[in-house]
ROSE-4610 file (N, C-alpha, C; in Angstrom, 1 decimal, always signed):
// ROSE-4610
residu = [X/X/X/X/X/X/X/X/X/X/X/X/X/X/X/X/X/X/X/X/X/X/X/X/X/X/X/X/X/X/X/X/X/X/X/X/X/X/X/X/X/X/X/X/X/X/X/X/X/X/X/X/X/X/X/X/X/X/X/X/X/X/X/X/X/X/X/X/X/X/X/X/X/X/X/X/X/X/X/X/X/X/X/X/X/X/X/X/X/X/X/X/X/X/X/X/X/X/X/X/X/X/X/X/X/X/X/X/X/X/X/X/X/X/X/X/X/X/X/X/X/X/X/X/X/X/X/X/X/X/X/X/X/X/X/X/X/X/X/X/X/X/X/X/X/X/X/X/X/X/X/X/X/X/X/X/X/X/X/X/X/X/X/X/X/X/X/X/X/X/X/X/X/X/X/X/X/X/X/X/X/X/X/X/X/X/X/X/X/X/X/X/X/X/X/X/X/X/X/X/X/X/X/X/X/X/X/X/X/X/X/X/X/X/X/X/X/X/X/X/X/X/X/X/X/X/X/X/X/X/X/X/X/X/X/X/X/X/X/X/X/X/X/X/X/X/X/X/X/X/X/X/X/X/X/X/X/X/X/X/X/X/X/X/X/X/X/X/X/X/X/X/X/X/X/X/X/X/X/X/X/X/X/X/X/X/X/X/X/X/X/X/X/X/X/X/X/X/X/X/X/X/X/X/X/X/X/X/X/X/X/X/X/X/X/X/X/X/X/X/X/X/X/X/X/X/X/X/X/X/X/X/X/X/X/X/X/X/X/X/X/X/X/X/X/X/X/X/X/X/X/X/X/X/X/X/X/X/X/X/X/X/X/X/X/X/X/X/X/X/X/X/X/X/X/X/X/X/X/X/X/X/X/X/X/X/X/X/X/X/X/X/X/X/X/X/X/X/X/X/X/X/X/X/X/X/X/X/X/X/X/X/X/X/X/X/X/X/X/X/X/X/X/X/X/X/X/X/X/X/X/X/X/X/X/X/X/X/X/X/X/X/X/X/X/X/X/X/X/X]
num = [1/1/1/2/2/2/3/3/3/4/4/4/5/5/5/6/6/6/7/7/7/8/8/8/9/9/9/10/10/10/11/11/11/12/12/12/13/13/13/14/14/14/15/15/15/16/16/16/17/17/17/18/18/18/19/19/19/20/20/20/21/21/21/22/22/22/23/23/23/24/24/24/25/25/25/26/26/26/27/27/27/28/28/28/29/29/29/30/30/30/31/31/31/32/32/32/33/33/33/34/34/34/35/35/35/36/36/36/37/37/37/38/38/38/39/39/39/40/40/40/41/41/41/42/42/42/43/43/43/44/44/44/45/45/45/46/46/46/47/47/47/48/48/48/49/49/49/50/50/50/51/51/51/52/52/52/53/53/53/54/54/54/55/55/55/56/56/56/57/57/57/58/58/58/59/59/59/60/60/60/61/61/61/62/62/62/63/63/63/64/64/64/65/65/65/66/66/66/67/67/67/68/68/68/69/69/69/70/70/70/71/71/71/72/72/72/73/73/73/74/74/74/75/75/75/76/76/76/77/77/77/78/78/78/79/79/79/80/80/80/81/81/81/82/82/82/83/83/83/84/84/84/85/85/85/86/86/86/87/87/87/88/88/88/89/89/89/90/90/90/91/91/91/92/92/92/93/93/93/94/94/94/95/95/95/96/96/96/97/97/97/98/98/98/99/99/99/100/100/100/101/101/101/102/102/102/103/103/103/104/104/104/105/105/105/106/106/106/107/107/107/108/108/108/109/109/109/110/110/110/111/111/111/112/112/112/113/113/113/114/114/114/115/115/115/116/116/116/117/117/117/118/118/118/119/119/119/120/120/120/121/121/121/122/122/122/123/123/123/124/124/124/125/125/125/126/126/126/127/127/127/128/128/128/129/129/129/130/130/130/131/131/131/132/132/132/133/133/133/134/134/134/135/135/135/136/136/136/137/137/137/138/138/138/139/139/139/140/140/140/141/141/141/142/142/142/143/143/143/144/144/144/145/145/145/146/146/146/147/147/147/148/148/148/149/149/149/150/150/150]
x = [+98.6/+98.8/+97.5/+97.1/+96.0/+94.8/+93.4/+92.2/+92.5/+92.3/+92.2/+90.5/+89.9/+88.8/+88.0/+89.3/+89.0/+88.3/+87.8/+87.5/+86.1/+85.9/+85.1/+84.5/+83.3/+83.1/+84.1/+84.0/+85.0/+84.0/+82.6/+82.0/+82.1/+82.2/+82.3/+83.7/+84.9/+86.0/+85.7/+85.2/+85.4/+84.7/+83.7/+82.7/+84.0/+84.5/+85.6/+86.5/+87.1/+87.7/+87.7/+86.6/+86.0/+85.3/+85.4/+84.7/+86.0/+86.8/+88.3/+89.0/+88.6/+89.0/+90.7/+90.6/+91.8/+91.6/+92.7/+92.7/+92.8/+92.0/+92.4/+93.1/+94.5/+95.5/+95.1/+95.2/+95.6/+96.8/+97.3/+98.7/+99.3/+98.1/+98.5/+97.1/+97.6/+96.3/+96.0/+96.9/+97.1/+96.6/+97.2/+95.9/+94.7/+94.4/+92.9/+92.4/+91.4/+91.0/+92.1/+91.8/+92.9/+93.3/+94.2/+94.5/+94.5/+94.0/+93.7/+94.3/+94.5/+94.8/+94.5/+93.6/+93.1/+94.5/+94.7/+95.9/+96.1/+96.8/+96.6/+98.1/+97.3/+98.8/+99.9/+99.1/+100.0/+101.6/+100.9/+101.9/+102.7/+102.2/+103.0/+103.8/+103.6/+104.7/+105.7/+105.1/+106.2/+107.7/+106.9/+107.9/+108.8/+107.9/+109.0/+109.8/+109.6/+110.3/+111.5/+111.1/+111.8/+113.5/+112.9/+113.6/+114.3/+113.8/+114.7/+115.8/+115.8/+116.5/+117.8/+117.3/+118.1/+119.4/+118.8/+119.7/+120.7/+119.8/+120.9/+122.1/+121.4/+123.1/+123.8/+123.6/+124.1/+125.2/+124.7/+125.4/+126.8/+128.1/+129.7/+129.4/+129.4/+129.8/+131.3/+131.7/+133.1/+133.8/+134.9/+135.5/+136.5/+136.8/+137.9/+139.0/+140.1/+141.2/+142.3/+143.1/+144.2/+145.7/+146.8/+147.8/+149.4/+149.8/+151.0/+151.7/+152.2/+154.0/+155.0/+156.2/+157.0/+157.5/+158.5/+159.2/+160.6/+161.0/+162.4/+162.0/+161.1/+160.7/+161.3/+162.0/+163.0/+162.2/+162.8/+161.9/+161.0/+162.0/+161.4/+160.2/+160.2/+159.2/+157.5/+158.3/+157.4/+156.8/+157.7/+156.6/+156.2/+156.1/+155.4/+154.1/+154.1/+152.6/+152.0/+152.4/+151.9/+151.1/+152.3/+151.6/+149.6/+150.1/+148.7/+147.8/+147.8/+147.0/+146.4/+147.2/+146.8/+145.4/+145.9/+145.2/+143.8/+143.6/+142.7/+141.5/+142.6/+141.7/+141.2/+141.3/+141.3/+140.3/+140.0/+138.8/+137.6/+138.2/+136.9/+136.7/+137.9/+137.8/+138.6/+138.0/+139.0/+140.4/+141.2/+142.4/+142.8/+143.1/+143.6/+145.0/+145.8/+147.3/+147.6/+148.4/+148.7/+150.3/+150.7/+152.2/+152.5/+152.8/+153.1/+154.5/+154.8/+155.7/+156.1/+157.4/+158.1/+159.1/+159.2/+160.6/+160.4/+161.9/+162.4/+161.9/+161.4/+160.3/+159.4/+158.9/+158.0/+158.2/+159.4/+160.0/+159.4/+160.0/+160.0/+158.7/+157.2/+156.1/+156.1/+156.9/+156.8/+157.6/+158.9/+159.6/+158.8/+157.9/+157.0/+156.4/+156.0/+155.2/+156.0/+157.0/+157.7/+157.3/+157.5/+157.0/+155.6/+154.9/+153.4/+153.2/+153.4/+153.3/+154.2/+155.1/+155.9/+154.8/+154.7/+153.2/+152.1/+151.5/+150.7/+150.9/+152.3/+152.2/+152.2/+153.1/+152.8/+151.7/+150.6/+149.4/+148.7/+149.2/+148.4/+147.7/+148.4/+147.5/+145.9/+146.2/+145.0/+144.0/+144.6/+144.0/+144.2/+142.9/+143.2/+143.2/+143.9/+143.8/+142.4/+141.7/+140.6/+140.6/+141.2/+141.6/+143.3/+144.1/+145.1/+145.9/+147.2/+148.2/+147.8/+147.4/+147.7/+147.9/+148.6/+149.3/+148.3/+148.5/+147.7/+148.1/+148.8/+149.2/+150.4/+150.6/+151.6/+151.4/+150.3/+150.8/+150.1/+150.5/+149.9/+148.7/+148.0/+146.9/+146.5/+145.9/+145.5/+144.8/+143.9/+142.8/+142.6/+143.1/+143.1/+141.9/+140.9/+140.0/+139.8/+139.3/+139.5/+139.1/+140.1/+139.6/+138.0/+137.6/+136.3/+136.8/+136.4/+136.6/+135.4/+134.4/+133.2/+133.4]
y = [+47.0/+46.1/+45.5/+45.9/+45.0/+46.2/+45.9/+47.0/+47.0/+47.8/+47.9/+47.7/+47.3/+46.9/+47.7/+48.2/+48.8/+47.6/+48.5/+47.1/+46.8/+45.3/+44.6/+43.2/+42.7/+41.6/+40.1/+38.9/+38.1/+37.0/+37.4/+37.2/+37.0/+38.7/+39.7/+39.2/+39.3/+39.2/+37.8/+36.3/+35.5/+35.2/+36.2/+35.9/+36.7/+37.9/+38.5/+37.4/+36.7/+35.9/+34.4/+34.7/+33.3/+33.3/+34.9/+35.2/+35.3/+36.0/+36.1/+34.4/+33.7/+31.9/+32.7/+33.2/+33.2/+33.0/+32.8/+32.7/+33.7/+33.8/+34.5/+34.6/+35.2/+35.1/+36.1/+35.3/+36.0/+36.9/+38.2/+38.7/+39.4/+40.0/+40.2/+40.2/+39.1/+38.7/+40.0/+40.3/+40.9/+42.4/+42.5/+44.2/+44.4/+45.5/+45.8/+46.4/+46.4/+45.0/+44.0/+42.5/+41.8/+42.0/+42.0/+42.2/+41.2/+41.0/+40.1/+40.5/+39.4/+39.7/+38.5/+38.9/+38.1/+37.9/+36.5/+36.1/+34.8/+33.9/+32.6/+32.3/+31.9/+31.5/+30.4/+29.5/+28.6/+29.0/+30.2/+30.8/+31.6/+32.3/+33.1/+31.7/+31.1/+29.9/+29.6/+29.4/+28.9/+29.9/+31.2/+32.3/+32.9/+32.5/+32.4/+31.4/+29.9/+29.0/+29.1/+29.7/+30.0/+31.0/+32.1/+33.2/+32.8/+31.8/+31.5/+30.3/+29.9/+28.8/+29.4/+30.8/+31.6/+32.1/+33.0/+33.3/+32.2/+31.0/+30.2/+29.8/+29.5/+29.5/+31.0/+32.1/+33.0/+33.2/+32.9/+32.6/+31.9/+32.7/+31.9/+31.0/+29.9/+29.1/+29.5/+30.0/+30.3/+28.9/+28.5/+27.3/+27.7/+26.8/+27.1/+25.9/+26.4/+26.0/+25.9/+25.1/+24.7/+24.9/+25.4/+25.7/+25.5/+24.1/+23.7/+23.9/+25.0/+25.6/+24.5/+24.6/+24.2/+25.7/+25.0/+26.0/+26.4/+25.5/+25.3/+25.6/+26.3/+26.4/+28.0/+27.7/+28.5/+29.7/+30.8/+31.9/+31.3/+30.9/+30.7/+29.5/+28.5/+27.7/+28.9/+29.5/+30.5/+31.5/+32.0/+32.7/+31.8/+30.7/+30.3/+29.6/+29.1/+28.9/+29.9/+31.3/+32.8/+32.9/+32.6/+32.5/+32.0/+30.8/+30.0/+30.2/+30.3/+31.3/+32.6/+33.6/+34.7/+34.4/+32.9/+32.2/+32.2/+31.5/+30.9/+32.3/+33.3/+34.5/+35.4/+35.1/+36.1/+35.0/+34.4/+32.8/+33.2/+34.2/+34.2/+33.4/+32.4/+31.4/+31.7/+31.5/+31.5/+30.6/+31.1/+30.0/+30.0/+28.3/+28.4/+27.7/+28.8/+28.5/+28.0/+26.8/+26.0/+25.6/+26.0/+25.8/+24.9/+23.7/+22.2/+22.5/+21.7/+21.6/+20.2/+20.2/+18.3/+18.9/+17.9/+17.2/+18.8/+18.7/+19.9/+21.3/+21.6/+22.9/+23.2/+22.1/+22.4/+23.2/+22.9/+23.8/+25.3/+25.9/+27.3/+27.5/+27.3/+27.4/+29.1/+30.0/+31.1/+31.7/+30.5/+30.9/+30.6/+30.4/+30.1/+31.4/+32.2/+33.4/+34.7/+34.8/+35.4/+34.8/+33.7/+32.9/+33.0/+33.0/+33.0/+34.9/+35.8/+37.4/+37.6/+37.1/+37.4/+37.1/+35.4/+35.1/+36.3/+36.6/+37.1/+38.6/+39.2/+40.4/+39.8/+39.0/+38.6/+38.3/+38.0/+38.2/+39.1/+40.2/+41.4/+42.0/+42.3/+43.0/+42.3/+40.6/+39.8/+39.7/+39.6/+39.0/+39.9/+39.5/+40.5/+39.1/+39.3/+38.2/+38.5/+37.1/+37.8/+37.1/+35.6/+34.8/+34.8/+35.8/+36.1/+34.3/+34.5/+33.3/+33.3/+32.0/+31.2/+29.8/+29.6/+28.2/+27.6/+26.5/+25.4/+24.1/+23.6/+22.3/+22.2/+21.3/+21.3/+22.1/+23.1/+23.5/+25.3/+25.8/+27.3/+27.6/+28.0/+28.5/+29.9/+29.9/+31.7/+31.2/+32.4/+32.2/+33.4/+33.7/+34.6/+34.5/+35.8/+35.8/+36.5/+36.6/+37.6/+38.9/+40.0/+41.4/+42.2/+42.7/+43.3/+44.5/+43.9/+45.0/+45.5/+46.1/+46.7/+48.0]
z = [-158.8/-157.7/-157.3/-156.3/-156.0/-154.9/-155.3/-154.9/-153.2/-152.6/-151.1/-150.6/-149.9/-149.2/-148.4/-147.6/-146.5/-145.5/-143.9/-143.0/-143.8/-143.8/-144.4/-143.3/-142.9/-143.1/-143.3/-142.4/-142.3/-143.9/-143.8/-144.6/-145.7/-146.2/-146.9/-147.7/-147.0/-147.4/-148.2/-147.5/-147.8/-149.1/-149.6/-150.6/-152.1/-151.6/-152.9/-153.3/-152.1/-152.4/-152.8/-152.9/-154.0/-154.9/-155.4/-156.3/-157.7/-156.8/-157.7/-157.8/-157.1/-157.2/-156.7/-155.9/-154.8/-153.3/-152.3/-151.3/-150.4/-149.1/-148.2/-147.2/-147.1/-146.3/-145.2/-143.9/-142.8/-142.3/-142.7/-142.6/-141.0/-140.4/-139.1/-138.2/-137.4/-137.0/-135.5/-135.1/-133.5/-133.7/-135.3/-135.2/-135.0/-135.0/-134.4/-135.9/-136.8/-137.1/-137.7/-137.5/-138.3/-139.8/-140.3/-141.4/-142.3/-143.3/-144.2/-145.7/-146.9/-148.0/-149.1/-150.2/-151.3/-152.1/-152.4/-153.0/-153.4/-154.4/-154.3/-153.1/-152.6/-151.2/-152.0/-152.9/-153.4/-154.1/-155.1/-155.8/-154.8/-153.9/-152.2/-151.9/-151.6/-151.1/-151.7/-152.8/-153.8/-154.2/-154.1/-154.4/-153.0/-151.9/-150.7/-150.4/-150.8/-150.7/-151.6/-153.0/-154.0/-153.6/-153.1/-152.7/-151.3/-150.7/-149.5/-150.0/-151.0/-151.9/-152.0/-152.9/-153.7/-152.8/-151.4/-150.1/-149.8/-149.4/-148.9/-150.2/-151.2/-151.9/-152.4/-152.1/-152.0/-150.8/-149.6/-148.6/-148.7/-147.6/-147.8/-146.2/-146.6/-144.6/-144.6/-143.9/-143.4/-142.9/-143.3/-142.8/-141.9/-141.2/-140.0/-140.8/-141.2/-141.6/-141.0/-140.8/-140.1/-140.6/-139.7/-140.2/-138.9/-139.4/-137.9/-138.3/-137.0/-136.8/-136.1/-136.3/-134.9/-134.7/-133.2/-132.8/-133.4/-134.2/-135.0/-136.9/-136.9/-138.1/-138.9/-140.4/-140.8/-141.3/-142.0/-142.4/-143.5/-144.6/-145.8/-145.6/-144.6/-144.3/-144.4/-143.0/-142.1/-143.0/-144.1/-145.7/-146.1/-146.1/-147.3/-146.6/-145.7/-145.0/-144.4/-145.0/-144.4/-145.5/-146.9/-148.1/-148.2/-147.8/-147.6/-146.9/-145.7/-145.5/-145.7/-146.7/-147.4/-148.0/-148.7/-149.7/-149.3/-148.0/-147.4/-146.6/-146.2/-145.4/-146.8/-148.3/-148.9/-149.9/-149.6/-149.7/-148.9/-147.4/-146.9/-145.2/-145.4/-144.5/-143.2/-142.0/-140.9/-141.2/-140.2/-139.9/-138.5/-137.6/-136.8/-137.1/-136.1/-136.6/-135.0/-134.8/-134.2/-134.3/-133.5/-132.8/-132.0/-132.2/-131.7/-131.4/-130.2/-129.0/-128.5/-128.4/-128.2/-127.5/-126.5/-125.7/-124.8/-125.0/-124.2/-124.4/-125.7/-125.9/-124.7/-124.0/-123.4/-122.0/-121.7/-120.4/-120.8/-121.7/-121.7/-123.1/-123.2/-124.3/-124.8/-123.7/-124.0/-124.9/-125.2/-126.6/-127.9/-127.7/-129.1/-129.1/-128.6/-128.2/-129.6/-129.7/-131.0/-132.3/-132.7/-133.5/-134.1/-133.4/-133.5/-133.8/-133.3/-133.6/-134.8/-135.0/-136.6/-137.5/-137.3/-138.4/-138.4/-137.2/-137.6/-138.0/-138.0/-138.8/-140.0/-140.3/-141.7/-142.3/-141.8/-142.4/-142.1/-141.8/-141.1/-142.2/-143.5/-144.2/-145.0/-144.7/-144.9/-144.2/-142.8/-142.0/-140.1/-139.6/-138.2/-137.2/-136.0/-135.0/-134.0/-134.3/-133.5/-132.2/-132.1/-130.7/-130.8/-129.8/-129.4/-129.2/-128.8/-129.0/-127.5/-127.2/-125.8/-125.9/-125.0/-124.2/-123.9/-124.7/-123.9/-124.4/-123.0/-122.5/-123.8/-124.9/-126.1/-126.9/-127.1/-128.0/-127.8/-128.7/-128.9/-129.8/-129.6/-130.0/-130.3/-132.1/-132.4/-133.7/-133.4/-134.5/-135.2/-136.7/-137.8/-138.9/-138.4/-139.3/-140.7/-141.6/-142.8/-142.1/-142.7/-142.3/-143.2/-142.7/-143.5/-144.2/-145.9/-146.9/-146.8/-146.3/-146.8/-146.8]
């Protein structure tokens, strides 16, 4: 690895490290004495810039994905866009499911309230509800996230 100094001279340090044709990095300035370290910083940079490269494309952005019910919608409809969303929570990605409302539906929005809990047992073993079904104005609203396999 690399020799230890012990406390040294700001001098001192700066003469090792230009003797080795490296740099001296400042690592924690707030200790008592400051902490210092001979290194070429150029190559330190490069290898942190490098390694923070690597993270970010390692990283999943989660997408919020979309999914519209009616209220007159048949079973086999209602599997198969359960289907798709399987698809989508087992991808990784949120889903908001959206129950749209016309004409005379709107009198009673709380008949949509069955509708929307069928779906989401049907995805239950994909996916967990993490924003419950509420009313709002036309239509219904719930938001199904992927469950955590860890």
């Amino acid at each position: 690895m690399g020799v230890t100094y012990g406390i040294v001279s700001l001098d001192e340090a700066k003469r090792i490290a230009d003797e080795q044709g490296l740099d001296l990095v400042l690592i924690s300035p707030m200790a008592t004495p400051p902490v210092c370290k001979v290194m070429d910083y150029g190559k330190y940079r490069f290898d942190m810039i490098k390694r923070e490269k690597d993270a970010k494309k390692k990283q999943k952005v989660a997408e919020v994905k979309g999914m519209q019910l009616s209220m007159n919608i048949a079973d086999n409809d209602l599997n198969f866009k359960a289907k798709n969303v399987k698809k989508f929570l087992a991808n990784g990605d949120k889903v908001k499911v959206v129950l749209r409302m016309f004409g005379r539906q709107l009198q009673n929005p709380q008949m949509g309230m069955p509708i929307m809990e069928k779906f989401a047992s049907l995805v239950a073993d994909e996916g967990e509800v993490t924003s419950p079904a509420t009313i709002n104005g036309r239509q219904i609203i719930m938001v199904i996230s992927p469950k955590n396999t860890k």
